[in-house]
C-alpha positions in Angstrom: 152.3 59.7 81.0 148.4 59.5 80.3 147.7 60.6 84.0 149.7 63.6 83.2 148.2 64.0 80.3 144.6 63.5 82.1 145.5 66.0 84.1 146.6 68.4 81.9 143.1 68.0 79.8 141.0 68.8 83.6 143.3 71.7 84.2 142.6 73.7 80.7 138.9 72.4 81.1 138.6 74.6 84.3 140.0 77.3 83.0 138.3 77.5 79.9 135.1 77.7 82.0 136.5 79.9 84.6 137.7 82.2 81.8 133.9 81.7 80.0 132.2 82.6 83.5 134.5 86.1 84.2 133.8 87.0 80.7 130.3 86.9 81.4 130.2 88.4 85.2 132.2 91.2 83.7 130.5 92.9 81.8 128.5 95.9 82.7 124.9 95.9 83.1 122.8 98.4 80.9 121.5 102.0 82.0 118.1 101.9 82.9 118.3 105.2 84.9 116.8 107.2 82.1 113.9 104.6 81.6 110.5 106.6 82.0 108.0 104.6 83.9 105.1 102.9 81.0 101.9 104.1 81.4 99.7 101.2 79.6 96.3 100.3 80.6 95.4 97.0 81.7 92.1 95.3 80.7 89.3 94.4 82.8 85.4 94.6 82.5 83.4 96.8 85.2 80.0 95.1 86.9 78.1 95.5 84.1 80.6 93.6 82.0 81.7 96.3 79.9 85.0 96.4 78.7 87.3 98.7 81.0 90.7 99.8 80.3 92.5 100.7 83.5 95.5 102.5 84.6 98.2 101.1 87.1 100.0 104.3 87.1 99.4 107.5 85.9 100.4 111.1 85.7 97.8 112.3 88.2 96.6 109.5 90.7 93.3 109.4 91.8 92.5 110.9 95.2 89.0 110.8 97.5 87.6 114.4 98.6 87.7 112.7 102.1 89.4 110.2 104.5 88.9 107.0 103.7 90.2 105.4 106.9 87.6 108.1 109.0 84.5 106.8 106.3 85.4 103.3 107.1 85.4 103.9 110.7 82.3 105.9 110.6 80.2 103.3 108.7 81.4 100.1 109.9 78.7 98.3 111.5 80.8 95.3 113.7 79.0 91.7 113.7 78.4 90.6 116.9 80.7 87.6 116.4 83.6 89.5 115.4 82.7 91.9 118.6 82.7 88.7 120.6 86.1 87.3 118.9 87.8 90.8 119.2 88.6 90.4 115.0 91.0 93.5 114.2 93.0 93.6 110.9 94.1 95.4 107.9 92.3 94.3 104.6 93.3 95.5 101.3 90.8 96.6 98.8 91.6 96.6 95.0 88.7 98.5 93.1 88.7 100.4 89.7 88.8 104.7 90.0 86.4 105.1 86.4 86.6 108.3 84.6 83.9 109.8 86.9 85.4 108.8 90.0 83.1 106.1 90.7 84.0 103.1 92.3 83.9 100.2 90.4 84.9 96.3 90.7 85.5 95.9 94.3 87.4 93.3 95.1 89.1 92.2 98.8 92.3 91.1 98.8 92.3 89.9 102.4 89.9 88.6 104.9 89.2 88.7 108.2 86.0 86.7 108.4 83.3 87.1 111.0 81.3 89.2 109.0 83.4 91.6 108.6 84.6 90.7 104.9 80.8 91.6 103.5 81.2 94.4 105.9 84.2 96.4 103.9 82.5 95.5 101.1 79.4 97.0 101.4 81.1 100.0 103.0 83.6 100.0 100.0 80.8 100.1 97.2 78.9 102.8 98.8 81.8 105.0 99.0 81.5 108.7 97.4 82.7 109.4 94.1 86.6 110.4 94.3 89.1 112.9 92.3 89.6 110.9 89.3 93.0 110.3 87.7 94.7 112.2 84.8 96.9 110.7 81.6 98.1 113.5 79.8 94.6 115.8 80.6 92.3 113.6 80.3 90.4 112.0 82.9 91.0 108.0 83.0 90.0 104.7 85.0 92.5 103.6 87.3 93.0 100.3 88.8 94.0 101.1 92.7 94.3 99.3 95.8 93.9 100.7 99.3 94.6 99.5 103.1 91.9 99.7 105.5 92.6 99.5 109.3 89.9 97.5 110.7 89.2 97.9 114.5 87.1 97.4 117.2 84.8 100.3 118.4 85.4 101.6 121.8 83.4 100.4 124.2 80.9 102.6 126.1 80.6 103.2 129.5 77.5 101.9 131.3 77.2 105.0 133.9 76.8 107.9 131.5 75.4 105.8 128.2 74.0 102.8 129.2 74.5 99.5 127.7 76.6 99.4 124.2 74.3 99.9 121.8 71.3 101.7 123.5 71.3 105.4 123.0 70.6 107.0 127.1 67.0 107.6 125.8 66.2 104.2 125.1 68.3 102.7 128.3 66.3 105.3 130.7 63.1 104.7 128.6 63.8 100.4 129.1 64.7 101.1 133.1 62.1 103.5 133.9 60.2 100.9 136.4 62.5 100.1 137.8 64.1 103.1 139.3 64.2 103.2 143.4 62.0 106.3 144.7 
């Protein structure tokens, strides 16, 4: 009798909890469809160490008046460790849009090393003034981060340009003894 009984009280155990555990799975989760995305500004301080209050999202995002993969490629100037090492990589920048479009806070998020971290960096602060972004009109710092594609720059051909990094002027000029009559 009591291990029927014992068995009777682990029987209605499980299915109280069963019965607890479909009540719960069962019912339907809330609409969120409708939700409109919150645009709050985040706090932060610029260089100076005034107080900034920055977007994450806004109505109109911030945009350059230029490519920013073409200015990093343009004014990358490649250690010659990370030329020797071959160092490639994408880096993401986070930086602050102000409400001017001037670059503000620029921060890396990644590393490649060999020089080339303090590399983006430089080429990152020095970067034009952009489009800024919008919140209902008015013009508002943004917090943004961006991928740069960091490669290697092609290598030049000895025959028509001389050695990498002498202009033909300069090669000639440095060989001009030497020529056979």
């Amino acid at each position: 009798m009591t291990l029927l009984r014992m068995l009777l009280k682990t029987l209605l155990s499980i299915c109280m909890i069963a019965s607890c555990c479909l009540y719960t799975f069962a019912q339907k989760p809330k609409a969120t469809a409708n939700k409109k995305p919150v645009f709050k500004p985040q706090k932060a301080t610029d260089s100076v160490g005034k107080s900034l209050h920055a977007y994450l999202l806004v109505q109109q995002m911030p945009k350059p008046h230029y490519d920013v993969g073409i200015y990093f490629k343009d004014h990358i100037r490649y250690t010659d460790l990370a030329l020797k090492n071959k160092i490639e990589g994408v880096i993401r920048i986070s930086m602050f849009i102000k409400e001017d479009g001037a670059i503000n806070n620029v921060h890396l998020m990644d590393t490649l090393g060999y020089g080339l971290n303090e590399e983006i960096l430089r080429i990152a602060r020095a970067m034009p003034k952009w489009k800024p972004g919008k919140q209902n009109g008015k013009n508002v710092c943004v917090y943004q981060t961006i991928k740069i594609d960091v490669r290697m720059p092609p290598a030049r051909s000895t025959i028509n340009d001389g050695p990498v990094g002498l202009t033909p002027g300069i090669y000639q000029q440095a060989h001009k003894d030497t020529t056979i009559k």
